[in-house]
C-alpha positions, 0 to 999 in steps of 0.5 A: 456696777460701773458699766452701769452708770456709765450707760445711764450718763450716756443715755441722759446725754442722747436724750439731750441731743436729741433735745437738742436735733429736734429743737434745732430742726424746729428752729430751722423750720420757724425761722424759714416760715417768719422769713417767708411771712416776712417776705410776703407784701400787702397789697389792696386791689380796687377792681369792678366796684370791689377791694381786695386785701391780701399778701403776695410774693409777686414782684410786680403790679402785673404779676399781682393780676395775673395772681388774682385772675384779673383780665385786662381787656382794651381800654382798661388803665392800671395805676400804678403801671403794670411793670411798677415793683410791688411795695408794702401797702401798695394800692392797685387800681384797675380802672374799666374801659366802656364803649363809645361812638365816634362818629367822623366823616359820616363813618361811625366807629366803636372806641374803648375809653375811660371816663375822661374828657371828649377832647381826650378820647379823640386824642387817644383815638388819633383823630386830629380835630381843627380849631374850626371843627364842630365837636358834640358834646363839647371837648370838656364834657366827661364821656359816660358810657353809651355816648355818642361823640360827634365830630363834623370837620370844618374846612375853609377855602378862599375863592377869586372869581370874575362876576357880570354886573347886569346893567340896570334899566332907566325910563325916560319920559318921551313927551313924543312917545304915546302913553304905553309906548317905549323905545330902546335908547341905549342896550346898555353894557354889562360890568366886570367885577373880581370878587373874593368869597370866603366858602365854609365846607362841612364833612366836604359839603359847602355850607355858607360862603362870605363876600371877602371884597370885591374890586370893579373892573369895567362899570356897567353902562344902564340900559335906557329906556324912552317911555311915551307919556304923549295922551292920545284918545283913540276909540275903540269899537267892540260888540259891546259899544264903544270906548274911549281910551288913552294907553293900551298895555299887553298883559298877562291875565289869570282868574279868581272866584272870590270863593274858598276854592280861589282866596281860602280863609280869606273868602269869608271877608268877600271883599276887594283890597278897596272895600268893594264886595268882590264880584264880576267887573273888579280885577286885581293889578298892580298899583305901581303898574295901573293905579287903583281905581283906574277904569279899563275895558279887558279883551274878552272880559269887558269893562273893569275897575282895577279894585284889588291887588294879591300876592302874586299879581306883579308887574304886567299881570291882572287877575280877573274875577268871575262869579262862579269857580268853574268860570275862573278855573276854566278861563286859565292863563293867556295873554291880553291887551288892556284898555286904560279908559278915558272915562275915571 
């Protein structure tokens, strides 16, 4: 009867250590897993246009992606730093690089970049751009994807160099000269002048220069002319009749059909710069060479009225006018004598 009761205590004090083992492993058990959770941050990562919350045990912002798969590729920014310590909390941006254009000295190259200022982008890039350089869009304008960034180096450069200054012709009247006769007086000399020019260069090609100053050297001496303004009537005979003139000049002459093949639009007028209808007989000068209204016999053409002007009738030039297109463009260019008449 003894014994037996002291096997039932002993019985009832296993079972309480037991109680007792098991509670203790359990404990044990708990604790490690409060510490584990415990140990663990919260973090929220911001990557392409999502945001993630979870729980980690990485010790690091790079540790972090790499957890979550992340792949950075070139031109892409993390804030914080990759090497930053992981807190509670902690907020992790991933910030996605997008393609651009550079264009520079007629090379096109592809850049990764963020969204950021053009000036920036360059920067970034290690291209160096002068105060002078042109830059499109502009170095403020926030990039965007696809863009095309344009940068056209502009280089300066001072140049000194000698010039000739071409002497200028003055007429004199010779009242012992014959109208439409000249005589040399005096060749002239040219001058010498230094001259300092500002040369603008774009991606190497020149494409303004500027006249600084300029210092005279040696003055040009004009070349000087005689000009005979002596009236003599000489007459001259032709096959058809006889004319009294007073000057003769060498001239170059072309011809015209008052048509739309010569004057285009302005055929539909018909008339000559003095109001006469144009026609055989009226030919176009310069006034400041022979006056409007001057009279005149043509080496194979005949008499004349100078009546019209044109564009491109200057200085020693005359322009004929025919009846029919085929008269003028066959008549061409060449070089004749003219006949100011006496008779006005």
């Amino acid at each position: 009867m003894k014994v037996k009761i002291i096997n039932g205590r002993w019985k009832k004090r296993f079972h309480d250590y037991m109680y007792i083992g098991i509670g203790s492993v359990l404990g044990v058990a708990l604790f490690g897993f409060v510490s584990y959770v415990v140990a663990l941050d919260r973090v929220v990562l911001h990557v392409d246009g999502e945001t993630l919350q979870y729980h980690t045990l990485s010790t690091d912002v790079a540790d972090v992606l790499h957890e979550k798969e992340i792949i950075l590729r070139s031109g892409d920014i993390v804030k914080p730093q990759l090497k930053t310590p992981v807190t509670e909390n902690m907020q992790i941006q991933v910030i996605r690089a997008f393609l651009v254009k550079i264009k520079i000295n007629g090379q096109t190259t592809e850049f990764n970049t963020v969204a950021k200022p053009v000036k920036s982008v360059l920067t970034t890039a290690g291209i160096k751009c002068g105060k002078d350089d042109k830059i499109s869009p502009a170095p403020d304008v926030m990039v965007k994807p696809g863009d095309k960034i344009k940068v056209v180096k502009v280089n300066t450069a001072i140049i000194t160099k000698q010039i000739t200054i071409n002497p200028a012709t003055e007429y004199r009247k010779d009242k012992d000269l014959e109208r439409g006769e000249e005589k040399i007086l005096s060749q002239g000399k040219p001058g010498l002048a230094e001259r300092q020019v500002k040369v603008v260069y774009e991606d190497g090609r020149e494409v303004n220069r500027y006249r600084l100053a300029e210092k005279l050297i040696r003055p040009m001496e004009n070349k000087v002319i005689a000009r005979g303004i002596r009236t003599v009537i000489r007459t001259l005979e032709t096959s058809r009749g006889s004319f009294r003139y007073m000057e003769v000049k060498n001239m170059l002459a072309t011809a015209y059909y008052p048509g739309p093949e010569s004057c285009g639009i302005y055929a539909k007028y018909g008339q000559t710069y003095t109001g006469k209808k144009a026609g055989f007989g009226l030919v176009a000068v310069d006034p400041r060479v022979i006056k409007l209204g001057t009279m005149l016999y043509i080496e194979g053409y005949g008499r004349a009225e100078a009546a019209d002007i044109g564009g491109a009738i200057k200085g020693n030039r005359i322009d004929l006018c025919y009846e029919t297109y085929r008269e003028a463009a066959m008549y061409g260019s060449k070089r004749i004598k003219v006949y100011i008449l006496t008779d006005q």
